[in-house]
C-alpha positions as CSV (number, residue, x, y, z in Angstrom):
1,X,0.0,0.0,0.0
2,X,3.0,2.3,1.0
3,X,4.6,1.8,-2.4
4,X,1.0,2.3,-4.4
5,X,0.6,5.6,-2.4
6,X,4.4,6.9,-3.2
7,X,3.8,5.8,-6.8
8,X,0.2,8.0,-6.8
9,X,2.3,10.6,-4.7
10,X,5.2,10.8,-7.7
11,X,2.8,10.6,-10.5
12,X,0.7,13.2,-8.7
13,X,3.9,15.7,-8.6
14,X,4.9,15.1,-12.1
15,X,1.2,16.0,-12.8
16,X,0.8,19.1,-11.2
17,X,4.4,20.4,-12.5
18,X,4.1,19.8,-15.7
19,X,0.1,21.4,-15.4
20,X,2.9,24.7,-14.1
21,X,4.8,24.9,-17.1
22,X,2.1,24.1,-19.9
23,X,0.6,26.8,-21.6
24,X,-3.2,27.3,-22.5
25,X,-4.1,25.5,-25.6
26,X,-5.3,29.1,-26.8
27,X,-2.2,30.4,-26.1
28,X,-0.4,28.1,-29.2
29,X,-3.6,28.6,-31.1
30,X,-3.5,32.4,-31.1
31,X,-0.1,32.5,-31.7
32,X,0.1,30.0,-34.5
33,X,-2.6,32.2,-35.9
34,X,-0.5,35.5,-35.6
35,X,2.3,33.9,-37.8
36,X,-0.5,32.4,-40.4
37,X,-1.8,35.7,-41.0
38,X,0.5,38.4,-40.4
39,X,4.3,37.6,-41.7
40,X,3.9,39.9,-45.0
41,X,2.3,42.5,-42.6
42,X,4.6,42.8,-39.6
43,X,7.8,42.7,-42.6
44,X,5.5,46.2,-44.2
45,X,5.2,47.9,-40.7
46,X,8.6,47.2,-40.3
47,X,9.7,48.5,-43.3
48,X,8.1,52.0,-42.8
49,X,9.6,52.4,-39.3
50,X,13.0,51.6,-40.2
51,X,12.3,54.4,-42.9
52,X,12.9,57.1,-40.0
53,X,16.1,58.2,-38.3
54,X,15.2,58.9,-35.2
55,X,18.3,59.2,-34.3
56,X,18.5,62.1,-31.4
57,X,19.8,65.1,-32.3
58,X,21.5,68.1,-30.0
59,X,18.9,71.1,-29.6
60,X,16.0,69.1,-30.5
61,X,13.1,66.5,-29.3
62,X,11.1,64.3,-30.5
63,X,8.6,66.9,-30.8
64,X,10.0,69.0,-33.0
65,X,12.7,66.4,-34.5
66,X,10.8,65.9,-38.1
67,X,12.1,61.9,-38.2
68,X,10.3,61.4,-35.0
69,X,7.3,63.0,-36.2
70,X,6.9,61.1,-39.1
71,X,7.6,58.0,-36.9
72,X,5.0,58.6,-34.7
73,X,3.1,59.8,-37.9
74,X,3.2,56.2,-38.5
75,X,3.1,54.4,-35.7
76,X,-1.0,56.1,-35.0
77,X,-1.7,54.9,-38.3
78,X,-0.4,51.6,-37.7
79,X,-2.5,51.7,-34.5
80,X,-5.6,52.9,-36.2
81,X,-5.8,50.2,-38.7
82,X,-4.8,47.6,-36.2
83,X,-7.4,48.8,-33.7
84,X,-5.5,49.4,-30.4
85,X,-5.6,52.6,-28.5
86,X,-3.1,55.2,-29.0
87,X,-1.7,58.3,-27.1
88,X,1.4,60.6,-27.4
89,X,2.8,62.3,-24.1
90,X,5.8,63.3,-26.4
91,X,8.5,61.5,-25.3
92,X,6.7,58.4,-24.4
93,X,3.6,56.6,-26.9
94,X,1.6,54.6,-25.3
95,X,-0.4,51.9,-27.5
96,X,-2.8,49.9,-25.7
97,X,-5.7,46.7,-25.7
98,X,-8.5,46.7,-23.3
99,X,-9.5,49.2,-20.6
100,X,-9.0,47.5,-17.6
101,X,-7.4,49.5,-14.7
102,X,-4.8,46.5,-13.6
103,X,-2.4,46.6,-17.0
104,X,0.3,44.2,-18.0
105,X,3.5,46.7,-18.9
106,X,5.4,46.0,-22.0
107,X,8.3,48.5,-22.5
108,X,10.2,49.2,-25.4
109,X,11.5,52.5,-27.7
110,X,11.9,53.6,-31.2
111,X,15.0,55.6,-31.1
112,X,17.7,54.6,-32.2
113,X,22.0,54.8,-32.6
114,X,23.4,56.3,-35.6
115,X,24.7,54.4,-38.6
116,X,27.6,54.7,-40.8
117,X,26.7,54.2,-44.3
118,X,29.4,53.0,-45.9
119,X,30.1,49.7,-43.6
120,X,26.3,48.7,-45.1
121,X,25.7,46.8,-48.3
122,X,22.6,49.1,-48.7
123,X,21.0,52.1,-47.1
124,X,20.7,51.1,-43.1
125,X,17.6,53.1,-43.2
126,X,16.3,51.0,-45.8
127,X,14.7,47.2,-44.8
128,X,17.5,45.1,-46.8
129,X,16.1,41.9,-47.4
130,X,17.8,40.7,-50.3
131,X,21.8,40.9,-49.4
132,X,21.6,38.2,-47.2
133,X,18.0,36.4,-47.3
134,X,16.4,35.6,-44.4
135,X,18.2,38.3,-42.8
136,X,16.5,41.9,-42.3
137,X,18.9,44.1,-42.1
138,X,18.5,47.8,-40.8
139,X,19.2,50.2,-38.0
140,X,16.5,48.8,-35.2
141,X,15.4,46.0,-36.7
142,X,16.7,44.2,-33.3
143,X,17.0,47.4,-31.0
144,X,13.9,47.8,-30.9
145,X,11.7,48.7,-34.0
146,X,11.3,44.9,-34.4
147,X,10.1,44.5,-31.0
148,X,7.3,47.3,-31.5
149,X,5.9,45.7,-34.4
150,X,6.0,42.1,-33.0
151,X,3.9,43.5,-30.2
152,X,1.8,45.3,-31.9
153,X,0.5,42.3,-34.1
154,X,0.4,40.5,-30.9
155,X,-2.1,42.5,-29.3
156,X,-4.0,42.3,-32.8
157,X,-4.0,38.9,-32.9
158,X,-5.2,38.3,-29.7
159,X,-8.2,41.1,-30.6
160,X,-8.8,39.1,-33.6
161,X,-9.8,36.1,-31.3
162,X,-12.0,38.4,-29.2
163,X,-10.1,37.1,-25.9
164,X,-11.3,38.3,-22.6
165,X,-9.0,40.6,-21.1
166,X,-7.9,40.3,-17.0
167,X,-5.5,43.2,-17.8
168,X,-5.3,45.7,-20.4
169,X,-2.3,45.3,-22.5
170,X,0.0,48.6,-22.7
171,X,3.0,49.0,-24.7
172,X,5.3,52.0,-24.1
173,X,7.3,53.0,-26.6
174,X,10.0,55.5,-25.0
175,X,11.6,57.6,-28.0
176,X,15.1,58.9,-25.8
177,X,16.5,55.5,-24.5
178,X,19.8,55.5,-26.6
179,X,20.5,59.4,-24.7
180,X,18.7,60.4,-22.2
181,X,16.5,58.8,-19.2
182,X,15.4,61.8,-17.9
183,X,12.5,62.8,-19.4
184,X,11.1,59.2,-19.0
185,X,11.6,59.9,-14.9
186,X,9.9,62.9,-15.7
187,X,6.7,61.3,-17.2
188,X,6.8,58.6,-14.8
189,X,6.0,60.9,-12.1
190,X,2.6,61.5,-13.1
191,X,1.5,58.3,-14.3
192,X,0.8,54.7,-12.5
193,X,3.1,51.9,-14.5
194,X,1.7,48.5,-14.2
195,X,2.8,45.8,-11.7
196,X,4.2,43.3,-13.8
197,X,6.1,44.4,-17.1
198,X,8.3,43.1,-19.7
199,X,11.1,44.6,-21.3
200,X,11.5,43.5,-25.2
201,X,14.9,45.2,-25.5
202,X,17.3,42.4,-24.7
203,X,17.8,38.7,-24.7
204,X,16.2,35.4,-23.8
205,X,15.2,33.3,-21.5
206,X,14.6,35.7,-19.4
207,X,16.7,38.7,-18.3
208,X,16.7,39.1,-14.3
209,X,20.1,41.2,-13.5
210,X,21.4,44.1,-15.3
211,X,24.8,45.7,-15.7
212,X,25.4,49.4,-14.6
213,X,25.9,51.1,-18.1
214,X,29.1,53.2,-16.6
215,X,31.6,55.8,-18.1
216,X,34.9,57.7,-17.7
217,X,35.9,60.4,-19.8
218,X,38.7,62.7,-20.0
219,X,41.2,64.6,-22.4
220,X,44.3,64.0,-23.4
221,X,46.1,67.9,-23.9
222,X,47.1,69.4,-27.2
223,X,51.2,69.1,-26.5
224,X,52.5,69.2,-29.9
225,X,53.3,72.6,-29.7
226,X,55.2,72.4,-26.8
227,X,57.4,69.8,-27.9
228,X,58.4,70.7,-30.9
229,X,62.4,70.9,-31.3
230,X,62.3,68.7,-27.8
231,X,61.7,65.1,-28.4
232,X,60.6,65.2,-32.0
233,X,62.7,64.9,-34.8
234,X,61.3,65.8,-37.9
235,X,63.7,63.4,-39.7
236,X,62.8,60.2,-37.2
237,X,59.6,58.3,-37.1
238,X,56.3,60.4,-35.4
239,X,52.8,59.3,-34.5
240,X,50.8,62.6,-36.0
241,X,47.2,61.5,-34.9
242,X,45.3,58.5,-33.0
243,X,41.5,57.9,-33.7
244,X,38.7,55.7,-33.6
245,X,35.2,54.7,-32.6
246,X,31.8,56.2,-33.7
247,X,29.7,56.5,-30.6
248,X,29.8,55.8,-26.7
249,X,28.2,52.5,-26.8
250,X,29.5,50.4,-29.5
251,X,32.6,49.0,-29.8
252,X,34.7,50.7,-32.9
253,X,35.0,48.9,-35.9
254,X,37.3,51.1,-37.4
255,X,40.3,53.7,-36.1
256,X,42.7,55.3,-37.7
257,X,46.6,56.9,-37.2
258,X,48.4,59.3,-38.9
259,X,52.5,58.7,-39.3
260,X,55.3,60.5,-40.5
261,X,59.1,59.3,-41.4
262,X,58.1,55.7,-41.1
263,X,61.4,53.9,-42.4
264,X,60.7,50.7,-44.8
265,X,62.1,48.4,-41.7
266,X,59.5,50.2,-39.7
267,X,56.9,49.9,-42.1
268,X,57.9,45.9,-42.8
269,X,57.6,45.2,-38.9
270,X,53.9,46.8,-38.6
271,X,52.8,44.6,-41.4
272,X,54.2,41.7,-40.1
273,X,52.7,42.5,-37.1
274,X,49.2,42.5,-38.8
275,X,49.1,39.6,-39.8
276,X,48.8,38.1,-36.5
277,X,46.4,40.0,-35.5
278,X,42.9,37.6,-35.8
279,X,39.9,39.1,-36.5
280,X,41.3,42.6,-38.0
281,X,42.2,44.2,-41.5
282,X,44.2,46.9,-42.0
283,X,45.3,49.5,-44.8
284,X,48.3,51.4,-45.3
285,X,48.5,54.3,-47.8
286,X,51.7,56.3,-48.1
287,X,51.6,60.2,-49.6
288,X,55.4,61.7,-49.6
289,X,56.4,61.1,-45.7
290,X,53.2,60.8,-44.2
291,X,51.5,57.3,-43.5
292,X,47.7,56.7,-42.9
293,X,46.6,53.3,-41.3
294,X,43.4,51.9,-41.2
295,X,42.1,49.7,-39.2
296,X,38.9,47.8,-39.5
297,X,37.5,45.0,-36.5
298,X,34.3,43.8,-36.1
299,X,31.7,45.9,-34.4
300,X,29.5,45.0,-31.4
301,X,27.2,46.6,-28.6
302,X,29.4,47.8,-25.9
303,X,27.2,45.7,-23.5
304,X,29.2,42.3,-24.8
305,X,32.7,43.8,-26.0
306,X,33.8,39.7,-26.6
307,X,31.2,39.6,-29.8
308,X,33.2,42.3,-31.1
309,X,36.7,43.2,-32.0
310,X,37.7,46.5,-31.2
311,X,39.8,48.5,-33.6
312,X,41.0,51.2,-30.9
313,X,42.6,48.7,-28.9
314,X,44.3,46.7,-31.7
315,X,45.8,49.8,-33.6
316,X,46.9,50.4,-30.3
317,X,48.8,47.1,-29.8
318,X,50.1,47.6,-33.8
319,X,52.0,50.6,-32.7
320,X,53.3,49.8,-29.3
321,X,56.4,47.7,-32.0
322,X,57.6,51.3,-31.7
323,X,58.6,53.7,-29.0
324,X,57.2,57.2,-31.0
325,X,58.4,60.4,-29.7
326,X,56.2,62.0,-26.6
327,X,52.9,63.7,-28.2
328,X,49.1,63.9,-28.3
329,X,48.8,61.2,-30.3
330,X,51.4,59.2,-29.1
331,X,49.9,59.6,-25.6
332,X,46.6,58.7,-26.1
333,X,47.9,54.9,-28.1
334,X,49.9,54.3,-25.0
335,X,47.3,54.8,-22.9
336,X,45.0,52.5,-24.1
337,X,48.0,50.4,-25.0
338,X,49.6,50.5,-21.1
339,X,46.1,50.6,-19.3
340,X,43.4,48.6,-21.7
341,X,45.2,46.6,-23.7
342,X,43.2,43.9,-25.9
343,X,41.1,42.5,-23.2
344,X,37.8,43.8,-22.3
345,X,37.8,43.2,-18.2
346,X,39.7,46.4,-16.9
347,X,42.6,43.7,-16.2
348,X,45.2,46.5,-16.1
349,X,43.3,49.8,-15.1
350,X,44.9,49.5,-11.5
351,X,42.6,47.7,-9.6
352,X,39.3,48.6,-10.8
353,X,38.5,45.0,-12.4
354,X,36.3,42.3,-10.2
355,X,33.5,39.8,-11.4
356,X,29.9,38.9,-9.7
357,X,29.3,34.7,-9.5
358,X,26.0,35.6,-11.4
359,X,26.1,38.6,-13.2
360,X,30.0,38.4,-14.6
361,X,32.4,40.4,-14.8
362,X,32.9,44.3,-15.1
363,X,33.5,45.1,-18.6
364,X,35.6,47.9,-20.0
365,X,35.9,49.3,-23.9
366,X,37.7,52.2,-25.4
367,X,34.2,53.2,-27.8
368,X,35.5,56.8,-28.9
369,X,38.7,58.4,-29.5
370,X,38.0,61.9,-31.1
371,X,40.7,64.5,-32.3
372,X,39.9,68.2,-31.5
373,X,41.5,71.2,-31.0
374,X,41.9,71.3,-27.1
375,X,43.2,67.7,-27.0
376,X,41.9,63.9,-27.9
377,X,38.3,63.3,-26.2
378,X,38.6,59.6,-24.8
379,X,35.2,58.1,-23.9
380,X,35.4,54.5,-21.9
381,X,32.3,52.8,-21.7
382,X,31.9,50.5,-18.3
383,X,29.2,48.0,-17.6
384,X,29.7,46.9,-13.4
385,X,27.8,44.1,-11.8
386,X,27.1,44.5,-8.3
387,X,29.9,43.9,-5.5
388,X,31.9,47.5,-5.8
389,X,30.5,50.9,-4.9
390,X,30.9,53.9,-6.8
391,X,32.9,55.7,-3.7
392,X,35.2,52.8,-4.3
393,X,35.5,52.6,-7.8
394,X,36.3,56.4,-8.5
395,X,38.9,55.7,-5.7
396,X,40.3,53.1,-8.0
397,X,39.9,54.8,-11.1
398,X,42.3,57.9,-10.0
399,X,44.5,55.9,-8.7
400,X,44.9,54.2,-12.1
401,X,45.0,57.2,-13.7
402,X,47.6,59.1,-11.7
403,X,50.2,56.6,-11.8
404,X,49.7,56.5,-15.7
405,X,50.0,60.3,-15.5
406,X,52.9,60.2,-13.3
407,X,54.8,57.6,-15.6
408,X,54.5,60.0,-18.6
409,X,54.6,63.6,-16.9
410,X,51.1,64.4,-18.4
411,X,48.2,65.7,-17.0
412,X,44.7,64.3,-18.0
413,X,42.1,67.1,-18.4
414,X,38.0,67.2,-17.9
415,X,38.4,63.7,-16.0
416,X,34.8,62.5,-15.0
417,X,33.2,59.2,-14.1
418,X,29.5,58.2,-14.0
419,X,28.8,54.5,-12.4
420,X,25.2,54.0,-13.5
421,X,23.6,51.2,-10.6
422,X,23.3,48.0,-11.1
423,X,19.9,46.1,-11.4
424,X,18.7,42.9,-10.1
425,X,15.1,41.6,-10.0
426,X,14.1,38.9,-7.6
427,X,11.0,37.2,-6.9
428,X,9.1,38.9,-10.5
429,X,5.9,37.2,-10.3
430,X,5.6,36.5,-14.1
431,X,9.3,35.0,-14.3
432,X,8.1,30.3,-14.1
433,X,5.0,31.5,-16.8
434,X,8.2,33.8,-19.6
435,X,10.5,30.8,-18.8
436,X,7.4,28.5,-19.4
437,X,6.6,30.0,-22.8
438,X,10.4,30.2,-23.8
439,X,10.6,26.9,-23.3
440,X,7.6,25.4,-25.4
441,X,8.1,27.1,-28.2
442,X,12.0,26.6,-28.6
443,X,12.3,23.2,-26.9
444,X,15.1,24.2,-24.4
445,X,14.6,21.9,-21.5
446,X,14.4,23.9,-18.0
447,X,16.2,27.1,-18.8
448,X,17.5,29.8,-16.2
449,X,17.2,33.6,-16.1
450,X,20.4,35.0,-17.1
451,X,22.4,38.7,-16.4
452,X,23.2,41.0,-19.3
453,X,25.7,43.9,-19.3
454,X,22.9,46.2,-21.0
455,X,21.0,48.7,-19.4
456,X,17.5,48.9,-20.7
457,X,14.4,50.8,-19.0
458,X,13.6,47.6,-16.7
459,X,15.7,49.8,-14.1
460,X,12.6,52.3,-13.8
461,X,9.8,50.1,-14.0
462,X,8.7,47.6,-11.0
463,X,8.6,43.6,-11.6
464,X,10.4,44.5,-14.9
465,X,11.6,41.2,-16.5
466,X,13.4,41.4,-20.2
467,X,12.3,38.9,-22.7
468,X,14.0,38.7,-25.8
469,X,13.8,39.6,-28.8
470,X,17.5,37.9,-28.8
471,X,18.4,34.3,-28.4
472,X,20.4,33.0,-25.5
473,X,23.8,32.5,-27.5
474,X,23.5,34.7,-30.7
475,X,25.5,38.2,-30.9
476,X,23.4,40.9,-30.5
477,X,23.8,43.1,-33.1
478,X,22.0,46.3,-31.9
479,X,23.8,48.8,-31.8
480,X,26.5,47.5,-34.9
481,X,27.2,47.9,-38.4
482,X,24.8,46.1,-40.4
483,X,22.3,45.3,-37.6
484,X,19.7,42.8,-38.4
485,X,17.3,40.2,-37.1
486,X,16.3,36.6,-38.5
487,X,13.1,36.5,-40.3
488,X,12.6,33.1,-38.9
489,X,13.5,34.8,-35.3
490,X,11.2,37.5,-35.8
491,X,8.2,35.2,-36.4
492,X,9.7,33.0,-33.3
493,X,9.6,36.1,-31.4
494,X,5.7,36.3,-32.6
495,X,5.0,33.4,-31.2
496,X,6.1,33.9,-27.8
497,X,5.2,37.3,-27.1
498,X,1.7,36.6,-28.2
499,X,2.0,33.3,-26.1
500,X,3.0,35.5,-23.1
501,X,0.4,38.2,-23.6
502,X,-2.3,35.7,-23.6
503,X,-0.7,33.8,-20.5
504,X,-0.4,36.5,-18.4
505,X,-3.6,39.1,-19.4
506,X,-5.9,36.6,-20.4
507,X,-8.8,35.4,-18.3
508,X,-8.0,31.7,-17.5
């Protein structure tokens, strides 16, 4: 009898588990149906929003920013003929299904990083769908104008099937996440998010702990002048100029230096040197004594410097082969040479570097070396996991710094660090039913929430959990040259958000 009842016991527990983890047989239905009948759609909306920079722009908003008005311009339509609710609060849209006053919170944006046109086969503000097929290639197709559009035909699927609504279904699309949280606190003040949301801005399973998106920035000072007839030789080899990187949160594909009275020995030594270097191509183009070199890595968001390969830092390690005469430029290579080197950990800025068992270790990228007048602008994008303080870590970063400045008599100008905070989000209520979903519709057996080094808008919104629109494994390429997202992915990705929609919004 004892083994009959701890047979009915088991069975019993393996019963009630797996009733935990299933999903509504309307949830599959609905969402097979979203994929039936709007692919050709959801590829046409997305089209027309990749149409618009919004790209932010000094001195203006997205209210007077004429890409951002024709975005949202399009966006109401798209909402109109869908038939959700729409409303503008200017820097925030919100797009809605249902009325009821308990909501289910799904957060995205619609601005987005720049793009350099010529490291694109076509137009990046063009849908490319025919360089690589199955790939749809465009600025924000993965951060985050994809995600807009796969939860907008979401919500219209599940109004197709006339489902009864617990919550009302709100997605806020945020139009200054790539510059500026601010005016997001600001709206957020006067309106009541809802208890439970989900980010759409990262990757999958499910995202529970965020990096702190951190900085340090500073200028290295115009010298030259000083210097001349003291350690430069005008007949011996000089480093004239050191550049790279496009903006703060992407890791450079390409930098560039500038050399004078570089002797053929010289010259054969770099190349040699080159050719070791995995992962990088480089140009050299001689006029009369000067020497350009080009270098050209592999982009990647600054949030996961390994998927990239960083052009700033491997220029850098190119010309360490030669001790260059003391000047801006060859200043600014030794520093990121002496105190960054090729990895991507802060292992030699002093003692700044530490790791977190679950959320990894701190992270540290050279993203933009800029040239002007005053000096080189040098812009260090950090991502820190919990386990330091910012007190601390501003401790540790002068230190760094002022036995670098010490070892080359320089003085750094306009020094300033920002340590943005650390998230982690335990205990979500929604977190077993997102897992639950990820896991039926990709077949990965039992997965985990993970950490990212991103900072998206969960950090302002309570019970915020990330889901997607990337898979656990892939490169996110956000915020790189040639971003794009799978057409196959992007229908997954309609699958499970309408799946989770109707799991968590749905009357049972």
């Amino acid at each position: 009898m004892k083994t009959l009842i701890g047979t009915l016991s088991l069975l019993l527990g393996v019963m009630l588990a797996f009733s935990v983890q299933a999903l509504s047989p309307k949830s599959e239905s609905v969402a097979d149906y979203a994929v039936e009948n709007y692919e050709d759609a959801m590829l046409d909306s997305l089209a027309k929003l990749v149409t618009f920079k919004t790209v932010a722009k000094e001195g203006m908003t997205p209210e007077n920013n004429p890409e951002f008005i024709g975005f949202k311009q399009e966006i109401k339509k798209l909402t109109q003929e869908l038939g959700l609710t729409y409303s503008d609060h200017g820097y925030v849209l919100l797009i809605g299904l249902g009325d009821s006053e308990d909501k289910l919170g799904v957060i995205t944006h619609g601005d987005v990083q720049p793009a350099d046109p010529a490291l694109w086969a076509q137009d990046p503000f063009l849908l490319d769908t025919q360089s690589q097929p199955g790939k749809l290639i465009g600025r924000g197709t993965e951060d985050d104008k994809g995600a807009i559009v796969t939860a907008m035909y979401a919500m219209k699927s599940i109004k197709d099937k006339q489902l009864t609504l617990s919550k009302r279904i709100e997605l806020m699309v945020y139009l200054a996440e790539e510059s500026d949280w601010d005016p997001l606190r600001e709206f957020l003040k006067g309106y009541t998010p809802a208890e439970i949301n989900i980010t759409i801005d990262a990757e999958y399973p499910v995202v529970t702990a965020e990096k702190g998106w951190s900085q340090i920035t500073f200028t290295i000072p115009n010298l030259d002048g000083e210097l001349i007839g003291k350690s430069h030789d005008k007949h011996s080899a000089n480093l004239l100029s050191f550049s790279g990187g496009y903006f703060s949160s992407q890791i450079p594909q390409q930098a560039k230096a500038s050399l004078s009275n570089v002797s053929s020995p010289l010259l054969a030594k770099l190349k040699t040197i080159v050719t070791k270097q995995e992962g990088m191509a480089y140009r050299f183009e001689s006029k009369g004594e000067h020497l350009t070199i080009f270098a050209d890595g592999k982009a990647a968001h600054s949030s996961s410097p390994k998927d990239g390969v960083n052009a700033v830092t491997h220029l850098a390690q190119l010309l360490s082969a030669h001790h260059w005469p003391k000047s801006q430029a060859s200043l600014t290579q030794s520093f990121i040479h002496e105190l960054i080197g090729l990895g991507v950990e802060a292992e030699l800025f002093g003692d700044i570097a530490y790791n977190d068992g679950f959320m990894g270790p701190m992270t540290l990228a050279p993203t933009v070396v800029k040239q002007t007048q005053k000096g080189t602008e040098v812009t260090l994008n950090l991502r820190r996991p919990v386990g330091k303080t910012p007190e601390l870590l501003d401790i540790q970063t002068a230190q760094a710094l002022e036995l670098w400045q010490v070892k080359h008599d320089i003085k750094l100008k306009d020094v300033e660090t920002y340590w943005g905070k650390p998230m982690v989000m335990g205990n979500a209520p929604h977190l077993d039913t997102l897992l639950a979903v990820f896991s039926h519709f990709t077949g990965i057996k039992d997965p985990k929430p993970v950490s990212i080094g991103g900072s998206t808008n969960s950090k302002l919104f309570p019970n915020a959990l990330s889901f997607g629109p990337t898979m656990p494994g892939k490169a996110y390429t956000g915020h790189t040259e040639n971003e794009f997202m799978t057409q196959k992915q992007f229908m997954l990705n309609l699958k499970m958000y309408t799946a989770a929609f109707i799991e968590l919004a749905v009357e049972k």
